[in-house]
C-alpha positions as CSV (number, residue, x, y, z in Angstrom):
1,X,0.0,0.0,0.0
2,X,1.5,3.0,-1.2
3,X,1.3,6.4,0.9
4,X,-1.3,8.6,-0.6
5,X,-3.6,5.1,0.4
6,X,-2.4,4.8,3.6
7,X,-3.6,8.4,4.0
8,X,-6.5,8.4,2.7
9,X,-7.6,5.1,3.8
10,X,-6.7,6.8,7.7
11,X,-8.8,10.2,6.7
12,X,-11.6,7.9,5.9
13,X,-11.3,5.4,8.8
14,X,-11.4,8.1,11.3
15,X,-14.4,10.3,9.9
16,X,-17.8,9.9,11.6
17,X,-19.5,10.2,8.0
18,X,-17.5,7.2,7.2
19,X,-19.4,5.2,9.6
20,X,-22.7,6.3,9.8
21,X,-24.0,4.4,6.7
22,X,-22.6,1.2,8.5
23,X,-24.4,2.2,12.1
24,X,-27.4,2.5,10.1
25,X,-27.2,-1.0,8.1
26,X,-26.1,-2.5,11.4
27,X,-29.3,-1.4,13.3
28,X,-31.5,-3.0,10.6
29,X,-29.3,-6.0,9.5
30,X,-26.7,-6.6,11.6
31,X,-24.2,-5.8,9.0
32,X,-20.3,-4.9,9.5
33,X,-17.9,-3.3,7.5
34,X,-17.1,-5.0,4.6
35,X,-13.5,-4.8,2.6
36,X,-15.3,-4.4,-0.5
37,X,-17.0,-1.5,1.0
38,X,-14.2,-0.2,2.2
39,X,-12.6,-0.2,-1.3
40,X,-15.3,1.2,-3.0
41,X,-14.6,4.5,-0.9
42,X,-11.1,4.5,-1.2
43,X,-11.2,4.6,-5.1
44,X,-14.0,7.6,-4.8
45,X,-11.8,9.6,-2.6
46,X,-8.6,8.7,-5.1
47,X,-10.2,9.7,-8.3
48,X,-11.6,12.9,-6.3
49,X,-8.0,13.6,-4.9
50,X,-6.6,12.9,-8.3
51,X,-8.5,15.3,-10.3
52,X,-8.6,18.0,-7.7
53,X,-4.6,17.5,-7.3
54,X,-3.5,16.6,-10.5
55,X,-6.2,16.5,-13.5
56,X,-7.6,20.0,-13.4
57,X,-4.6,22.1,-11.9
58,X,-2.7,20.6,-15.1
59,X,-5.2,21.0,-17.6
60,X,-5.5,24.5,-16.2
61,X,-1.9,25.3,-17.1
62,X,-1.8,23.8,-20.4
63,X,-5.3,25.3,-21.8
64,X,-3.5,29.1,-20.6
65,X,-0.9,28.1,-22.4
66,X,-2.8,27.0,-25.6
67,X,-4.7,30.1,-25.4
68,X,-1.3,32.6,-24.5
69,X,0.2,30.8,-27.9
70,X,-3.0,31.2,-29.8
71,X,-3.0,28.0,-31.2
72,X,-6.9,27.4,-31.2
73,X,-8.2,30.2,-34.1
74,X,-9.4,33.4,-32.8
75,X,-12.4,32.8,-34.4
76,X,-13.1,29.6,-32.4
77,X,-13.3,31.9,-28.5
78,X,-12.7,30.6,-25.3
79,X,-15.2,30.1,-22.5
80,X,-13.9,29.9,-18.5
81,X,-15.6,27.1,-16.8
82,X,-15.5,26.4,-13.2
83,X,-14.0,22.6,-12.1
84,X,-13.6,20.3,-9.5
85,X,-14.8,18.5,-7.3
86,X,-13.9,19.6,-3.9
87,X,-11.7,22.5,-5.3
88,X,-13.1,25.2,-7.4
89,X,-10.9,25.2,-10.1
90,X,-11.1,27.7,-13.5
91,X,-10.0,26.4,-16.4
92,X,-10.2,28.2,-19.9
93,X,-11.4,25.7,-23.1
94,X,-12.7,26.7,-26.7
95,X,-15.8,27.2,-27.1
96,X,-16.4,24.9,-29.9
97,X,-17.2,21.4,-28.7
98,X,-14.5,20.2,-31.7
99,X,-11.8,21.8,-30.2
100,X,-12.6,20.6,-26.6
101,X,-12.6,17.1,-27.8
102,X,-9.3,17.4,-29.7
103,X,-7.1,18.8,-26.7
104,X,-8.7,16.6,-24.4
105,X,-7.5,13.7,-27.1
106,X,-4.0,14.4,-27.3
107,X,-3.5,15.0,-23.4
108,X,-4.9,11.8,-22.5
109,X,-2.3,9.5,-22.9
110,X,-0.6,11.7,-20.3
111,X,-3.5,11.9,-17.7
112,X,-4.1,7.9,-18.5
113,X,-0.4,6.6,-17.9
114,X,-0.2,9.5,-14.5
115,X,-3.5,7.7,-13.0
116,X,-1.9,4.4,-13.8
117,X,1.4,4.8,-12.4
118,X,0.8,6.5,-9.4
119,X,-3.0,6.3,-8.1
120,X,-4.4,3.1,-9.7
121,X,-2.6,0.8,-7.9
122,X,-3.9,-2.6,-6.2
123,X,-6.2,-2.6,-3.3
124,X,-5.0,-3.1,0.2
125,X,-6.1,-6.2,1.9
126,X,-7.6,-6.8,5.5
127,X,-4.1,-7.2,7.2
128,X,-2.5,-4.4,5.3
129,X,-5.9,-1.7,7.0
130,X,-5.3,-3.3,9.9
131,X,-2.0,-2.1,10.0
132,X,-2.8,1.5,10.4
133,X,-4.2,0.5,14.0
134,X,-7.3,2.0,13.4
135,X,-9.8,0.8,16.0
136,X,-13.5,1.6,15.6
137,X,-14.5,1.3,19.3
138,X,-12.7,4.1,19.7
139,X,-14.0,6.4,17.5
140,X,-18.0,5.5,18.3
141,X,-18.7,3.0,15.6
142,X,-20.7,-0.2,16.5
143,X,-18.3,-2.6,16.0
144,X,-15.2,-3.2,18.4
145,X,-13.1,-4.1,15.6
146,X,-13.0,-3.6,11.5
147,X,-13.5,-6.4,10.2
């Protein structure tokens, strides 16, 4: 498990949000936290974190630079559009839905390989959560242990 899961994976552990869904189903059913639940979140909060930290802050450099260089024809314009999903994020693109689909073609490769590399990486297994020492009962959950 590589750092930015380890941190995330302790953000999520330790948030009372986190757990409320799981309180609930366990009043009803009598469920407990499940790895595959616990997965599920971790690659929500990693694509967030990835386009928030990495997607749109690059994409905002390269589409000033596009427009600075006037490589997309005056004749096309440019639009500002806010981004992001926990950050608010402006980003300049053309204004013809063309272009948009153009850029967005030949920077992909570079986004794809980045999110491959460095964030879409295997998921942890039981032993490797338990390793953060995370231990519900302390933080109010239902259940003394995670899993």
């Amino acid at each position: 498990m590589n750092d930015i899961d380890k941190n995330i994976l302790t953000e999520l552990l330790t948030a009372p949000e986190f757990w409320e869904p799981i309180k609930q189903q366990r009043i009803v059913t009598g469920y407990k936290l499940k790895l595959r639940y616990v997965h599920q979140q971790l690659r929500l909060a990693k694509e967030i974190l990835f386009y928030d930290q990495v997607y749109f802050p690059r994409t905002q450099r390269i589409m000033r630079l596009i427009k600075k260089m006037e490589i997309v024809p005056a004749a096309v314009g440019w639009q500002e559009l806010e981004v992001g999903m926990n950050v608010e994020i402006k980003i300049w693109y053309p204004c013809e839905i063309e272009w948009q689909e153009y850029l967005s073609d030949c920077f992909e490769p570079y986004f794809q390989d980045r999110w491959m590399d460095e964030w879409c990486n295997d998921e942890p297994n039981e032993n490797e959560i338990l390793e953060l020492g995370i231990r519900p009962a302390l933080l109010e959950a239902i259940q003394e242990k995670l899993f």
